[in-house]
C-alpha positions as CSV (number, residue, x, y, z in Angstrom):
1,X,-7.4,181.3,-59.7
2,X,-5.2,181.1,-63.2
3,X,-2.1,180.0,-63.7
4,X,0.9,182.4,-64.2
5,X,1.7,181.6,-68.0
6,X,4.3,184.1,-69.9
7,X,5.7,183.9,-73.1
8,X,8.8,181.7,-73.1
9,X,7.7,179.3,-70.4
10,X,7.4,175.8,-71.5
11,X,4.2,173.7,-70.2
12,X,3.2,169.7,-69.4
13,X,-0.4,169.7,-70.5
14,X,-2.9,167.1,-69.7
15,X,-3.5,165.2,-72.5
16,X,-0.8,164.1,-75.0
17,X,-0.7,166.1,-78.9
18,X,-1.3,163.8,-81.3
19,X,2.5,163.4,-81.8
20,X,3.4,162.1,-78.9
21,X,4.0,165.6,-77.4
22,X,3.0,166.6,-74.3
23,X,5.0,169.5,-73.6
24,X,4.5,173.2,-75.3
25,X,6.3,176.5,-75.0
26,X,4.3,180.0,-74.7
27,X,5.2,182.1,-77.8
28,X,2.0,184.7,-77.0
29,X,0.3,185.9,-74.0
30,X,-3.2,187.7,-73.7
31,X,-6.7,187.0,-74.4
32,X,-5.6,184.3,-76.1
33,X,-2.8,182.0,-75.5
34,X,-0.7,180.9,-78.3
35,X,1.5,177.6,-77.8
36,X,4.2,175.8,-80.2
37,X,4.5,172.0,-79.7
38,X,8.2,170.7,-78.8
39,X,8.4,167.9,-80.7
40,X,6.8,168.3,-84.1
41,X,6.2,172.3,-84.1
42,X,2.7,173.0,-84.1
43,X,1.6,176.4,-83.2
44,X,-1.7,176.5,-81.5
45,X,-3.9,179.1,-80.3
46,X,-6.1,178.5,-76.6
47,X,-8.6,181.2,-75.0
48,X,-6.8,181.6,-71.4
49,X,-9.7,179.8,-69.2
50,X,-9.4,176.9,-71.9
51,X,-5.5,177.1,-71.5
52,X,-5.4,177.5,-67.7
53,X,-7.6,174.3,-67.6
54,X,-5.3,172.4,-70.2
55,X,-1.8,173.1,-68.3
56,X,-0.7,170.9,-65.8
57,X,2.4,172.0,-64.5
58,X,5.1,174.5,-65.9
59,X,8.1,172.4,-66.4
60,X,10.6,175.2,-67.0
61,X,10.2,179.3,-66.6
62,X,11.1,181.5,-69.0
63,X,14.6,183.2,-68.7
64,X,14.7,186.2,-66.2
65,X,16.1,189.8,-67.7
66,X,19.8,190.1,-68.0
């Protein structure tokens, strides 16, 4: 079973970026996921099953609908 990842959430993953980073926000969901790095701004893109093995643990959700 995958993990529940939509655009906005922000995401621990399991190893560290190499700047430091370890946490990422969702910018795009689909086949493909596509994450920005918090701390230095890289944008990455990760098939889903490559993704959903990466994450860790969702550290905030994205904001609800008005």
């Amino acid at each position: 079973m995958g993990v529940e990842a939509a655009a906005g959430d922000v995401w621990r993953m399991r190893r560290r970026h190499p700047c430091g980073g370890w946490e990422w926000r969702v910018v795009r969901v689909g086949a493909d996921v596509g994450i920005v790095c918090l701390t230095c701004g890289r944008r990455a893109t990760l098939a889903r099953r490559r993704f959903e093995a990466r994450a860790k643990t969702r550290v905030s959700a994205a904001p609800g609908p008005p």
